[in-house]
Every structure is written in structure tokens, then in C-alpha cells.
MIRO-415825 format. One line per 5 residues: their letters; for each residue x, y negated, z of C-alpha. Coordinates in Angstrom, 3 decimals. Layout:
N
A = X,Y,Z; ...;
//
This chain:
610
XXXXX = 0.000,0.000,0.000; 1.096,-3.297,-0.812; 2.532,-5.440,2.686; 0.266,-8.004,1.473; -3.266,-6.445,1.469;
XXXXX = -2.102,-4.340,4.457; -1.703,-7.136,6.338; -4.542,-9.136,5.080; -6.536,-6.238,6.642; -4.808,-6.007,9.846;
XXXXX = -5.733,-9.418,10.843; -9.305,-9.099,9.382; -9.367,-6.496,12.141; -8.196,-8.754,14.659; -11.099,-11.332,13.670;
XXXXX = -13.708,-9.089,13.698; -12.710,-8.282,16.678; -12.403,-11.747,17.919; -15.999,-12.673,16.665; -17.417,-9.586,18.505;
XXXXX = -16.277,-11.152,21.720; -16.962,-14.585,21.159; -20.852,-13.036,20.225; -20.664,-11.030,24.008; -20.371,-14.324,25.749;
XXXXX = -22.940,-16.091,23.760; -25.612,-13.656,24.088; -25.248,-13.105,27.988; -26.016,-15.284,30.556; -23.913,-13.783,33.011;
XXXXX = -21.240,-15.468,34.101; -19.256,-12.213,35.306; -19.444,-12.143,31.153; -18.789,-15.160,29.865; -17.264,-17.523,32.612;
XXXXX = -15.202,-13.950,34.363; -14.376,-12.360,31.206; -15.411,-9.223,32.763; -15.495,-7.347,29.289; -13.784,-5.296,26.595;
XXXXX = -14.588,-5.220,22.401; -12.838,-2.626,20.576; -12.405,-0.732,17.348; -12.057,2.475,16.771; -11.624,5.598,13.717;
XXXXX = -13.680,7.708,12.523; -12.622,10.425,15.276; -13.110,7.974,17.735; -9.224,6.979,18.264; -8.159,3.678,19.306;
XXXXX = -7.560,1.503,16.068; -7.998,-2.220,17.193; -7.702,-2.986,21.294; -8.964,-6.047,21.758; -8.588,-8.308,24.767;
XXXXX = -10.567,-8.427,28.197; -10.326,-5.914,30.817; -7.290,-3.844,28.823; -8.142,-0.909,31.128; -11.190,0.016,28.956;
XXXXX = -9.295,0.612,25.477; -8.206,4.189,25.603; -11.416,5.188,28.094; -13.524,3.797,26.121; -12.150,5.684,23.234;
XXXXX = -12.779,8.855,25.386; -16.009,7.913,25.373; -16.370,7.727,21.438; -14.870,11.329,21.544; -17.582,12.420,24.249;
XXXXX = -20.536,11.047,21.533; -18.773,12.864,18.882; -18.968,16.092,20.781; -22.308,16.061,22.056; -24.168,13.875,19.116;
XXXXX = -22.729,16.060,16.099; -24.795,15.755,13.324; -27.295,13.143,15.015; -25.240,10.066,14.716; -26.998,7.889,12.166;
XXXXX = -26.375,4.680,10.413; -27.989,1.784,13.123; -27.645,3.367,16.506; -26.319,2.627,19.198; -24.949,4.815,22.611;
XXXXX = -24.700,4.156,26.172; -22.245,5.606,28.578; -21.188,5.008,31.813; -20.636,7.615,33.876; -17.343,7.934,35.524;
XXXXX = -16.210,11.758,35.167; -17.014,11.094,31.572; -15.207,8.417,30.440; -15.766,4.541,32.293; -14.401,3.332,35.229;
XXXXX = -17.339,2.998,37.759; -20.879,3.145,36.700; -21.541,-0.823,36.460; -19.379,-0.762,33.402; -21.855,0.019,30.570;
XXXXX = -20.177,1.131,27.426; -22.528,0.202,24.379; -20.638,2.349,21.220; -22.116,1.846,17.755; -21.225,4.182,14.449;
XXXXX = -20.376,2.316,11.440; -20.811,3.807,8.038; -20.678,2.653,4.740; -22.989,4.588,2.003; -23.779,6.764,4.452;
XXXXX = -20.566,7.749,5.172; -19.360,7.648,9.160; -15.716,5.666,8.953; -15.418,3.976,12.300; -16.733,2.664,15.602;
XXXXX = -17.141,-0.867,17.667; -17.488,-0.439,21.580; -17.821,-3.095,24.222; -18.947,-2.961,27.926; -19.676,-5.988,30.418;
XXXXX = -19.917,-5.011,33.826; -23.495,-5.591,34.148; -25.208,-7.587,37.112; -26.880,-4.237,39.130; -27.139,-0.544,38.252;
XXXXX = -29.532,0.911,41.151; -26.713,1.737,43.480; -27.412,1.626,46.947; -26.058,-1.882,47.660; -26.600,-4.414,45.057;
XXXXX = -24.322,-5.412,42.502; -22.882,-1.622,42.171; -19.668,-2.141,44.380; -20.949,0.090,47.227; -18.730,0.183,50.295;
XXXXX = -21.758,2.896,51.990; -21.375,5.140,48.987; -20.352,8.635,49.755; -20.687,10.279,46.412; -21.630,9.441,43.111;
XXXXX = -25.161,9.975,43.647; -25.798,6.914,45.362; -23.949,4.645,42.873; -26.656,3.858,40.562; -27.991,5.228,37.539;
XXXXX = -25.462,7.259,35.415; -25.654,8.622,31.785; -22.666,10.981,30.293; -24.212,9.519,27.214; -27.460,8.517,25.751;
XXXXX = -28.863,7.113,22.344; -30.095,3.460,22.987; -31.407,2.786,19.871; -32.421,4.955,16.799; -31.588,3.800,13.204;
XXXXX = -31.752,-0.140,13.819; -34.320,0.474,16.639; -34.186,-0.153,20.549; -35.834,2.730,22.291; -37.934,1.293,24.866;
XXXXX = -38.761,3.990,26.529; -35.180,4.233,27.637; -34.277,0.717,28.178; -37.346,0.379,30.127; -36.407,3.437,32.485;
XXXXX = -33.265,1.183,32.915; -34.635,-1.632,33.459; -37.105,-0.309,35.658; -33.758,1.069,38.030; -31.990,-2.449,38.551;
XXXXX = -32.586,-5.169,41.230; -32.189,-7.956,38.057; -34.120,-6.055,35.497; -33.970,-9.761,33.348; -29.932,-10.470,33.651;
XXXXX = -29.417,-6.608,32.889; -31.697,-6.855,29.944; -29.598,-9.807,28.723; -26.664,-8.202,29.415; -27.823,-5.199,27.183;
XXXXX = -28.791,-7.514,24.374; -25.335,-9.010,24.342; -23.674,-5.683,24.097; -25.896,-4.870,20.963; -25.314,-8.059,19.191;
XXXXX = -22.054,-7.776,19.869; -21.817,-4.495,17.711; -24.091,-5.252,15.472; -21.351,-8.200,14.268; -18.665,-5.882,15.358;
XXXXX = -20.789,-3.514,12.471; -21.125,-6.124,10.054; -18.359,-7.656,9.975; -16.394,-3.628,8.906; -18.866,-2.834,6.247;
XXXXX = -17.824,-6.380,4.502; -14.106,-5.341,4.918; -15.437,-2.448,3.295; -17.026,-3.576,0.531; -14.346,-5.926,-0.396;
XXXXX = -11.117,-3.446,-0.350; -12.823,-0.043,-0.797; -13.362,2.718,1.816; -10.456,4.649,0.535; -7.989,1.224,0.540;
XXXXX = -9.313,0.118,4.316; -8.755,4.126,5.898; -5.374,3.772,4.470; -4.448,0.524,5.934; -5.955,1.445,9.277;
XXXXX = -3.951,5.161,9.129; -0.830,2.283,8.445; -1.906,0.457,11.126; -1.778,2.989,13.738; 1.716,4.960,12.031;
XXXXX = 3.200,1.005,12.122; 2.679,1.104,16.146; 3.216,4.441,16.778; 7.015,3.665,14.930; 7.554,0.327,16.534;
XXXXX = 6.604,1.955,19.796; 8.874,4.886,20.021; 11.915,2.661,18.422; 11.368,-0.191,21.296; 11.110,3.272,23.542;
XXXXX = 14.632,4.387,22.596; 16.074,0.941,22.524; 14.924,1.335,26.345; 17.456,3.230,28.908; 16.550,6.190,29.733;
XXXXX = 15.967,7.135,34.261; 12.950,7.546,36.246; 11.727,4.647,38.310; 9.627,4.968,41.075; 6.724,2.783,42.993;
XXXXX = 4.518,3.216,46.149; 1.554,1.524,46.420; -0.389,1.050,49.367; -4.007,-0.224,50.401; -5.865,-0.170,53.217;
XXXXX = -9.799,0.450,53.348; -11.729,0.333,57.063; -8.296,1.183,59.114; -7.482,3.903,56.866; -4.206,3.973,54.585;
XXXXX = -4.193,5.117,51.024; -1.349,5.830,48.829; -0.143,5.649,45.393; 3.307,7.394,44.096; 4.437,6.837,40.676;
XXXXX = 7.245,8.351,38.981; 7.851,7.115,35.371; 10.433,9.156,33.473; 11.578,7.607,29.727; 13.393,10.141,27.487;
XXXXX = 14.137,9.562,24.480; 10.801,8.345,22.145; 8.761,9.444,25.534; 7.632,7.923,28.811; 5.572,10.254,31.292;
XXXXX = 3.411,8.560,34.171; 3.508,11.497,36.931; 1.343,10.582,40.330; 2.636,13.436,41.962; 2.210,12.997,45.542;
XXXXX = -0.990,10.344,45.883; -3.745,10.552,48.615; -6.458,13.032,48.412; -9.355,11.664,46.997; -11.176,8.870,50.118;
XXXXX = -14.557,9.618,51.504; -14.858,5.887,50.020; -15.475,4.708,46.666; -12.036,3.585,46.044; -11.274,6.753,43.979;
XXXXX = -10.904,6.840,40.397; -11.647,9.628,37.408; -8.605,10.457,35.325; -9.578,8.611,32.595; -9.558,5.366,34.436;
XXXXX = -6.389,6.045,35.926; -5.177,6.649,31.999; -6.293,3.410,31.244; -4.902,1.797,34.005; -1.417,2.383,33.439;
XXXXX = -1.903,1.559,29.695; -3.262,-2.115,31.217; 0.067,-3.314,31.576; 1.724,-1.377,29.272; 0.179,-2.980,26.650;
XXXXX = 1.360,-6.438,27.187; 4.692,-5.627,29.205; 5.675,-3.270,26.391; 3.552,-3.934,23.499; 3.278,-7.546,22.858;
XXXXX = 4.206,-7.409,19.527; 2.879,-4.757,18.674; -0.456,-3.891,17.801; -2.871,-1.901,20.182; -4.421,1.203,18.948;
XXXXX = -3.818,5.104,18.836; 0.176,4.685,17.732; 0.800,3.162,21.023; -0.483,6.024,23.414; 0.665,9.021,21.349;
XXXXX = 4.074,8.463,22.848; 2.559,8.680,26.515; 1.872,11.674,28.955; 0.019,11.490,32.490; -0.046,14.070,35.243;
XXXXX = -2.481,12.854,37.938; -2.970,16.038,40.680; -6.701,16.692,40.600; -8.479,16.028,43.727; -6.233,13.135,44.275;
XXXXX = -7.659,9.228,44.499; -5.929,8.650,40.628; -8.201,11.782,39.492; -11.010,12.443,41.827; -13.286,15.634,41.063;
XXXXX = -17.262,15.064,41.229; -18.815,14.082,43.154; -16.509,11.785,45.106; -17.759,8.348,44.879; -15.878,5.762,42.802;
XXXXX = -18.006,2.645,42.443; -15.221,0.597,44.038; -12.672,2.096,41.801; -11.786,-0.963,39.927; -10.804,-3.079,42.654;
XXXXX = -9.254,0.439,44.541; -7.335,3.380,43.237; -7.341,1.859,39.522; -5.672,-1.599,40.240; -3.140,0.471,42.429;
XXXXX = -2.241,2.462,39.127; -2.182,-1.057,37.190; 0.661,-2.254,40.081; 2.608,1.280,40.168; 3.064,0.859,36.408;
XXXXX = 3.612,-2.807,36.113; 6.448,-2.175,38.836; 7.828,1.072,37.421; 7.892,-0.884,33.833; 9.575,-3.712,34.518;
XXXXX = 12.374,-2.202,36.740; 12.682,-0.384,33.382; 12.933,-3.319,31.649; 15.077,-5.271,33.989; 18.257,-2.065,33.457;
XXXXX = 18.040,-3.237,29.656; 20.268,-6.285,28.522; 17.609,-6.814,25.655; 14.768,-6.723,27.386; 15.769,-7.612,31.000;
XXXXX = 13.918,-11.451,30.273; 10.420,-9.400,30.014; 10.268,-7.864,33.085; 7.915,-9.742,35.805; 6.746,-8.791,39.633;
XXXXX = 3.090,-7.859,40.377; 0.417,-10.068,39.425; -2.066,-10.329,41.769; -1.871,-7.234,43.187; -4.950,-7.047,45.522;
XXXXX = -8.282,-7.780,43.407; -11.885,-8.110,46.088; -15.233,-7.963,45.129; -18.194,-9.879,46.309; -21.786,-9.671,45.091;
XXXXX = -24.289,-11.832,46.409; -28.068,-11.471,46.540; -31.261,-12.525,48.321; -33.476,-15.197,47.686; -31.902,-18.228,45.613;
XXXXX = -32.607,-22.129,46.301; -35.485,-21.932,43.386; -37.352,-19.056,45.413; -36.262,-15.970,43.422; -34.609,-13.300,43.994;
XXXXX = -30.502,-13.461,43.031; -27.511,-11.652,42.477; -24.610,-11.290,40.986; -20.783,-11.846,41.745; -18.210,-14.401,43.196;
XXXXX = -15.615,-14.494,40.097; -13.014,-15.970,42.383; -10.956,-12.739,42.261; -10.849,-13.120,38.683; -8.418,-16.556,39.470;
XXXXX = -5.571,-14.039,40.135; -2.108,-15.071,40.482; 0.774,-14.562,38.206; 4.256,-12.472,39.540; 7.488,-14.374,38.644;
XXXXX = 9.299,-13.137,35.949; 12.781,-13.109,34.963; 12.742,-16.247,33.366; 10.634,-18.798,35.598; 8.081,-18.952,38.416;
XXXXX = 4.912,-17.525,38.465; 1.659,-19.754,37.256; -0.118,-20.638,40.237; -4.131,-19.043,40.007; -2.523,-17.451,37.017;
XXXXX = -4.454,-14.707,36.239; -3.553,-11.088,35.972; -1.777,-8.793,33.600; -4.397,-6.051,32.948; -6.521,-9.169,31.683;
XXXXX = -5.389,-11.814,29.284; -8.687,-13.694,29.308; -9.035,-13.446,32.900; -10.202,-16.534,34.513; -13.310,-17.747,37.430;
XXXXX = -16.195,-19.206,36.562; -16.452,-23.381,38.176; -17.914,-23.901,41.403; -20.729,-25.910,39.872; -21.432,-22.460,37.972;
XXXXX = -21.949,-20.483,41.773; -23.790,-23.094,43.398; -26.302,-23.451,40.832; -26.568,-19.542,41.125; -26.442,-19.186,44.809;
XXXXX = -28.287,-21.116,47.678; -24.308,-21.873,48.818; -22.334,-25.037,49.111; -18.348,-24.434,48.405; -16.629,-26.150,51.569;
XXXXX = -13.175,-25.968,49.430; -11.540,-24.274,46.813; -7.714,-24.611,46.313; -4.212,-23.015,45.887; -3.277,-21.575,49.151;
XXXXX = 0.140,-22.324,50.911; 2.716,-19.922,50.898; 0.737,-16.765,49.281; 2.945,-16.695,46.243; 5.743,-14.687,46.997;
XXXXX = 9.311,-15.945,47.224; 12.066,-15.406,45.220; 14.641,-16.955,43.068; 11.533,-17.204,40.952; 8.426,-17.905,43.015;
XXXXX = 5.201,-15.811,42.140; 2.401,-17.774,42.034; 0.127,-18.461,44.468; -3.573,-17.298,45.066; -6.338,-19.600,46.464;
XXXXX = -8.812,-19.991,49.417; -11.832,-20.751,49.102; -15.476,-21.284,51.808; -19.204,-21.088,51.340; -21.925,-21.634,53.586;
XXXXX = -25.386,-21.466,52.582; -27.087,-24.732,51.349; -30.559,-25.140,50.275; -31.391,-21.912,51.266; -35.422,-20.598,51.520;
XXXXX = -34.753,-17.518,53.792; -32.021,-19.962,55.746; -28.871,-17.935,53.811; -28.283,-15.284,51.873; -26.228,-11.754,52.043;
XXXXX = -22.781,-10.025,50.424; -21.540,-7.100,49.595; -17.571,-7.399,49.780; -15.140,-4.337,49.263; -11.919,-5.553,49.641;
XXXXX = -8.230,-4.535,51.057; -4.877,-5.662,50.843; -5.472,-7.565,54.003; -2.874,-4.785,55.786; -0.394,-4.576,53.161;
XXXXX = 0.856,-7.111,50.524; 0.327,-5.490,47.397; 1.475,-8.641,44.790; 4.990,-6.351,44.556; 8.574,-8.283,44.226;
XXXXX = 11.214,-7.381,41.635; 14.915,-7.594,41.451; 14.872,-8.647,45.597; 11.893,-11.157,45.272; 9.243,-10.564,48.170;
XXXXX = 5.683,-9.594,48.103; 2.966,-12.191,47.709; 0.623,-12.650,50.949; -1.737,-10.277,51.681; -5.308,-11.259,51.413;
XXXXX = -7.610,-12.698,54.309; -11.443,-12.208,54.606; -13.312,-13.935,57.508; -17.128,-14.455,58.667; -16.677,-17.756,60.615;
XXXXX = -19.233,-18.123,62.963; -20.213,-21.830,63.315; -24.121,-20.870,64.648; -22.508,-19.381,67.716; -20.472,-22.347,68.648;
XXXXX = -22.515,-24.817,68.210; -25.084,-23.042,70.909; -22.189,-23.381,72.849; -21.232,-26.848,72.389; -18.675,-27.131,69.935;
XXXXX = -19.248,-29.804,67.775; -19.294,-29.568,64.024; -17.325,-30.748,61.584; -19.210,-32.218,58.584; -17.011,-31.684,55.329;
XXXXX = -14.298,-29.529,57.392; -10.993,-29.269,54.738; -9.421,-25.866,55.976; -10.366,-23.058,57.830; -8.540,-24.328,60.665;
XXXXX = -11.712,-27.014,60.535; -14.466,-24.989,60.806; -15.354,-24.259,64.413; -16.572,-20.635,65.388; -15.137,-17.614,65.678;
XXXXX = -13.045,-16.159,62.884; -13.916,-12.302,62.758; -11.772,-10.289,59.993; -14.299,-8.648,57.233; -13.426,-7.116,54.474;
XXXXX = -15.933,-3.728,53.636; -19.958,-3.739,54.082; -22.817,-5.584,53.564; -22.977,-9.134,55.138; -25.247,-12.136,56.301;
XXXXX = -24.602,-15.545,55.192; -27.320,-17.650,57.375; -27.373,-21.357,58.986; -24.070,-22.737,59.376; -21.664,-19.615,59.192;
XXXXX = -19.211,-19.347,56.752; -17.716,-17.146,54.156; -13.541,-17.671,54.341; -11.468,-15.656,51.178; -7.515,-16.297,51.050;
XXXXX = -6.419,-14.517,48.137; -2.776,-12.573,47.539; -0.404,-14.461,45.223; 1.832,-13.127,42.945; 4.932,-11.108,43.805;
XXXXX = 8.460,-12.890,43.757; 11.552,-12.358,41.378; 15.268,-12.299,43.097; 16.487,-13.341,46.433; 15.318,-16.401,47.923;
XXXXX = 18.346,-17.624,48.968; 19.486,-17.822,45.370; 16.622,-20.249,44.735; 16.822,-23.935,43.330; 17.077,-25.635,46.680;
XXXXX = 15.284,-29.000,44.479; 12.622,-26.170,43.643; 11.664,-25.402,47.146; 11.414,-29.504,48.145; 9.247,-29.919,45.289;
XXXXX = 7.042,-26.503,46.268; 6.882,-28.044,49.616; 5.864,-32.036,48.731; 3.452,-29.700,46.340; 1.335,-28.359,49.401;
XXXXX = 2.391,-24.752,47.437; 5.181,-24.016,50.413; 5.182,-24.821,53.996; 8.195,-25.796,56.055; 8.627,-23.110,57.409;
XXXXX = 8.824,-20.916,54.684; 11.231,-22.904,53.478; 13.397,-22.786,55.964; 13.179,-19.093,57.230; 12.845,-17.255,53.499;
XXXXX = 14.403,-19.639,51.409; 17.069,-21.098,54.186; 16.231,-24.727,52.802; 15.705,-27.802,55.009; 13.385,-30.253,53.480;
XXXXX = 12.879,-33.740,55.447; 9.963,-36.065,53.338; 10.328,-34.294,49.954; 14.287,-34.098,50.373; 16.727,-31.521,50.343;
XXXXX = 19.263,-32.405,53.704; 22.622,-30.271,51.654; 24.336,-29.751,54.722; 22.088,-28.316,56.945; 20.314,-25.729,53.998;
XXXXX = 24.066,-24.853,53.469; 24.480,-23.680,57.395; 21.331,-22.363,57.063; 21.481,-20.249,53.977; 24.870,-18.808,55.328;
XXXXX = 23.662,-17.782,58.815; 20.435,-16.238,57.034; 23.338,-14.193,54.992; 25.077,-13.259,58.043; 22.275,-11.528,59.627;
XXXXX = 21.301,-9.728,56.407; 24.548,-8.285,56.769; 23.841,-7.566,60.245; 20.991,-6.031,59.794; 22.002,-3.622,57.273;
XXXXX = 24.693,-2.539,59.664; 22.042,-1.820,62.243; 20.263,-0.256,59.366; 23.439,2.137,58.394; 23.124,3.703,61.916;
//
């Protein structure tokens, strides 16, 4: 094929992609969707391998090719031109049950010659606790409604009785309903947009660019593998859920043209919904090994070839049925997304050519909080706080990490505005800001979460109530690399303000920190909540992880970090052995500093060596 049609169709593919998405956001009104970015639009063959990974939540790529393979298998010979599938159930192919994949065949005269998926992680699914996170799960039976696959609609048409038993399931039978109707336009373009491709090059001139497409990434992959040195590099990942301690081990082995992700050695599989099926831990080490490894290169069926897995069965990265796993994206999955970011770049960082791309955890420790009850308009609400969504970028070899930078398993990540939540919610945001020395430091600095506090506002029922599953509170999970340090762990508290002020304490008005609000600060981070009168919701997020020592660290870096509000003095002085007095750098007392902080590094090891 000639380079220049080849790649005339290779970024046709990307736009048709890029249109599909831009059509998920319009359609839906949720702003998990289109202010979150809480998606994925993809492309795949004929056999239902990856041929076009678009961007989103990069986790869903290869599972939700898994789940073009699982319609292929159980719909052979009743796959028409027009319909549509749903699937979301977890020991199928998608991560947790909320994540509804919509999958669409595309032919062209009749012929079947690829596919467009896309899910949204829709506002309620039936679980037990609204919004689908479920923290009182103990098996997938109580984690909503749950289809291994299902035709949606028939030859162009929706099948109501179907969507209506849906429907008919949810808490927010309208936002779901959108939610669905985004997904199918979505394809529909996704759909239209191939068969014009089609009809312009040929059938037999577009499978042979595509078959190029995916041999051009396979090639590029396995020569940027064996430009790589081969080791094994190893992470531990650790989170914490209700006092109890889970674990992640990762040992990633490159040979060669190969690279093998072995979690040999993880926790059993939680009583909790933090576990995850095998195919979402698959697709959550591919998450950053797309961008870390693949940024050039195109994402599709090439790229995974080269990759092997081995995740022990029964374990919390490959859970057997029916262990609950509703939480799984903000659990077991995100600890497979840090193990591999870490085990990657310490790859990276052994190669001179590639050392520059290697980067510490970002945002290591993702929450979730739904909200629901009775909104300031006098209907019922829900849906979720897309603060976590914010992230925090790790440093990287090269410069700091972006403050509220986002997160590597999603490009597009981002949270919606406050404006956005309180026009949802019967809340009132007390503030909403970077938060002081949650990036973690290095010679590099990661970047920093935020904080943020509600309390209700306008409220008909005198509050409302959340659902939170979170962790990370116990262990930093925001990884360093190449001697950087961890970013913060994360901080969840129900202040509560109504019990002080029966007691006298006087309130503060527009209070600017949680130090400001009066009441007792209790430590949440798993169940179902109340939000009434004058309490308050607090979140401090994790910031990114840091990139070399400290000490080594622009001393003029850490004065401007501290006149920034982004360090405190203290950090400065005891991490980074920097003295800052009003913005300034005083040389000669950093330099006694930063040589007695050496000294008892040196010390310590001894003690250490022992």
C-alpha cells in the first residue's frame, strides 16, 4: 500500500474516533461524562481486536475488546447490520458493573468488517447503595444489575422492553436513559463515519491498511522493547480499606521483544469490593503502558501481542465469582495502574535513551463519592463528586509535576467546576484549592492534590447523604522514583459543626481551611454518610509522587514553592534542608542544614546495616 493512502486512513481512524467522543459528551447530561471524562470510544476488527484505542479511561481498550470477543462467541450468526450490545458484567469483560459497554457491528454490504465500543460510567445501576460504588457489597449480587451480554437494539431499533427493564432497576431512570442515548449516538457516528471510509477506499484497501496499522505497532513496539534493557523490576503496592491492609506485588520481566506482568504474591481476593476480574487487571497495566511506552505509537492489537500477564486466581488482581468488585476501579485496579507505572519507569530510567520518560506515580490514591437525596429543586438526586478526577501529576525526569494534574491512565481526565456540583447538589463548596505539601518531594516535586469542603445549602430535607469508598489515608500510594518521596496520603473527615454549636462554639461564617471549621473532625473514608445542617464534608487529596532526592533540589525552587502556598516551612526545611525567610533563600544556613540532614542519612544507614 502506498505510505500516502495508508496514512490518510490512519488518521481518518483517529477522527472518527475523535468525533465519537466529542458526540458522548454532547448527548449526555452527566457530568461524570462530559465535565469527568469518565469514558472510553474505541475501534475495533472484525474479530473484535483492538484496532484504534482512543482516549478516556485507557483501562477499557483491551477489556472492552474482550467484550467484542464475548458477543462474537455467544451472538454467532445473530449479529446484524444496526444493533447494538450491552455488557457489563465484571467476570465477563468490564471493570465494575456501572461501566456499561454499548458495542455496535459495522458492516458494509452486508458484510461484518469492524466494531465501535464506548462505555460511560453511568449515574446508578440498582446496586445496593446508590451510585454503584458499594462499600456494603459482599458479592456481586448486590452490585446492581449485570448482563454478560445482551442485544439493545435490533436492526436500527431500541428494544424497549429491555431498556425499560433497565430503566425500571436504577434510582435515576432519566440520567441513565440519557446516558444510554449518548452511548448509541455515539456508535451510530462511530458507524457512520467507517462505512464512509469504506465507501471511499474500498473494503479490501481499508482491511489492508488497518492489518498495516496494527503490524506497524506491533514492529515499533517490540523494536522500542529491545532498545529497552533487559531485568525484572519490582513494585509493592499497598491500600488500606476499614483497618485492613491489602497488597499488590508486581514483577515485570523484559526479554528480548517481551515484557511479562507477573502478580505473583498479591492478597487473596477482600470480603470488600475492592477486587478486580482479570480482565480489568489486563487493562490496568496496559493504562500506563500505553502512554509511558507507546506515545508514539499507535494503540491497537500490535501493542499487546508483545505482553503476557499471570495474575494467581483467587487473588484481588483476578477475583473468582462471586466476590464483589463494584469498588474495583478506585481499589485493586488503580493499584495495578501504580505497580506498572512504577515497574515501567524504573525500566525506563536504566536506559540512557529513554531515561527522560520515566515519571513517579500520578495520583496514586483515586476516592469515590456519590451523592443522593433530595436536591434544592425538590427531586430526587444523584450522581458523583468528580473531584478525584483533578488528580495530580508524579514528577518526571525532566521537571516537576503539574499541580491538580491529572492522571496517567486518563489523558482527558479533569473535574467538573464547582458551579457544575452546586447546581446539582443542595451543597455550598466552603473551598476548593491546591493543598500544601501533598505533592511529593524530590529533586523534581510531584504535584500536588487539592482539598476541598461542602456543607449542605438550600437543602429541603435539611442535607443530603454520600456514599464514599476511599483509602490511601494509611499509606501514601502517589509512589517516588529515582529517591523522590511519596505524595501525601489522602484525608477524609465528617466535621461536625451541629454538635459544637449546641455546645457553644461559635461559628465561623465563610471559614478558609479546615482548621476554621469548628466541630469535631472524625476520619471517614468507607460507608454511607449524612450531610445535614451545618456539618461538613472535608477531602484532602494525595499528590503526585516525587523524582530524586530532595536535597538535590533547586534551593530557588523550594522559596518559590513556599511564597506559592504549594510548600510549607517546614517541609522545606526538614525534606528539602532549605531555610526560606519572606520568599528568600538564607545560603548559609540551607548549606548547614542540607549537610547535617546528609550526616544523619549516613547515620541512619549505619544503624540500618546492623
Amino acid at each position: 500500500m502506498d505510505p500516502i493512502t495508508f496514512s490518510i486512513i490512519r488518521h481518518r481512524l483517529f477522527r472518527i474516533v475523535d468525533e465519537a467522543v466529542i458526540t458522548l459528551k454532547h448527548v449526555s447530561g452527566s457530568a461524570i461524562t462530559n465535565e469527568g471524562h469518565d469514558l472510553m470510544v474505541s475501534l475495533y476488527r472484525a474479530d473484535g481486536s483492538l484496532l484504534m484505542g482512543g482516549v478516556g479511561f485507557l483501562h477499557h481498550l483491551t477489556s472492552a475488546a474482550e467484550a467484542c470477543k464475548s458477543i462474537i462467541r455467544n451472538f454467532s450468526g445473530n449479529i446484524n447490520e444496526g444493533d447494538i450490545f450491552l455488557l457489563n458484567c465484571p467476570y465477563t469483560a468490564a471493570l465494575h458493573t456501572s461501566d456499561i459497554y454499548l458495542i455496535a457491528p459495522i458492516h458494509h454490504n452486508g458484510v461484518l468488517v469492524a466494531w465501535s465500543a464506548c462505555f460511560v460510567h453511568v449515574y446508578d445501576i440498582g446496586a445496593m447503595n446508590p451510585g454503584g460504588f458499594s462499600p456494603d457489597s459482599n458479592d456481586i449480587f448486590t452490585e446492581g444489575f449485570s448482563s454478560p451480554g445482551l442485544k439493545l437494539v435490533d436492526k436500527g431499533e431500541i428494544r424497549k422492553d429491555i431498556m425499560n427493564t433497565i430503566l425500571n432497576m436504577v434510582r435515576s431512570p432519566e440520567m441513565v436513559a440519557l446516558d444510554m442515548s449518548s452511548m448509541i449516538a455515539c456508535n451510530n457516528v462511530a458507524k457512520d463515519r467507517m462505512q464512509s471510509l469504506i465507501d471511499k477506499y474500498t473494503p479490501k484497501v481499508v482491511d489492508k491498511a488497518c492489518s498495516l496499522l496494527i503490524s506497524q505497532s506491533e514492529k515499533l513496539f517490540k523494536e522500542r522493547l529491545a532498545e529497552l534493557p533487559d531485568g525484572c523490576w519490582h513494585s509493592r503496592q499497598y491500600f488500606d480499606v476499614k483497618g485492613q491492609t491489602f497488597k499488590v506485588l508486581l514483577k515485570m520481566s523484559k526479554e528480548g521483544e517481551k515484557i511479562v506482568f507477573d502478580f505473583s504474591g498479591s492478597s487473596a481476593q477482600s470480603q470488600y469490593g475492592i477486587n478486580c476480574s482479570r480482565w480489568a487487571s489486563w487493562g490496568g497495566l496496559f493504562a500506563p503502558l500505553f502512554p509511558l511506552l507507546c506515545y508514539d505509537i499507535t494503540w491497537n492489537e500490535g501493542v499487546i501481542r508483545p505482553v503476557k500477564m499471570i495474575a494467581p486466581e483467587g487473588s484481588v488482581v483476578n477475583a473468582t465469582r462471586p466476590a464483589p468488585v463494584s469498588i474495583a476501579t478506585v481499589g485493586a485496579i488503580q493499584a495495578v495502574n501504580n505497580a506498572a507505572c512504577v515497574c515501567i519507569s524504573k525500566m525506563l530510567s536504566a536506559s540512557d535513551k529513554y531515561s527522560k520518560e520515566a515519571t513517579a506515580v500520578w495520583h496514586g490514591s483515586h476516592f469515590a463519592i456519590f451523592m443522593f437525596g433530595k436536591n434544592q429543586r425538590g427531586t430526587q438526586s444523584i450522581g458523583i463528586l468528580t473531584e478525584t478526577f483533578g488528580g495530580a501529576a508524579g514528577a518526571r525526569a525532566i521537571g516537576d509535576g503539574v499541580d491538580v494534574g491529572g492522571e496517567v491512565p486518563n489523558p482527558i481526565s479533569r473535574m467538573a467546576n464547582v458551579e457544575t456540583m452546586e447546581a446539582t447538589f443542595p451543597i455550598r463548596y466552603l473551598f476548593r484549592r491546591r493543598l500544601k505539601d501533598s505533592g511529593g518531594p524530590g529533586l523534581h516535586r510531584g504535584g500536588t492534590g487539592a482539598e476541598f469542603a461542602i456543607t449542605p445549602h438550600d437543602a429541603p430535607d435539611g442535607g443530603i447523604n454520600y456514599v464514599i469508598s476511599g483509602k490511601g489515608t494509611e499509606y501514601p500510594m502517589s509512589d517516588g522514583l529515582g529517591g523522590g518521596y511519596p505524595g501525601a496520603p489522602s484525608n477524609y473527615l465528617w466535621v461536625k459543626t451541629n454538635e459544637a454549636l449546641e455546645s457553644g462554639v461559635p461559628l465561623v461564617a465563610y471559614p478558609n481551611s479546615i482548621e476554621q471549621i469548628p466541630g469535631k473532625k472524625e476520619k471517614i473514608s468507607w460507608g454511607v454518610f449524612p450531610l445535614v445542617g451545618l456539618d461538613s464534608l472535608y477531602v484532602g487529596w494525595n499528590g503526585g509522587g516525587g523524582y530524586g532526592d530532595p536535597l538535590s533540589r533547586d534551593c530557588d525552587s523550594v522559596a518559590r514553592d513556599v511564597k506559592n502556598g504549594v510548600v510549607s516551612n517546614v517541609i522545606a526545611e526538614k525534606v528539602y534542608g532549605v531555610v526560606v525567610d519572606n520568599g528568600k533563600v538564607i545560603h548559609k544556613e540551607t548549606n548547614f542544614l542540607r549537610k547535617k540532614l546528609k550526616r544523619e542519612r549516613l547515620e541512619m544507614g549505619k544503624i540500618n546495616d546492623i
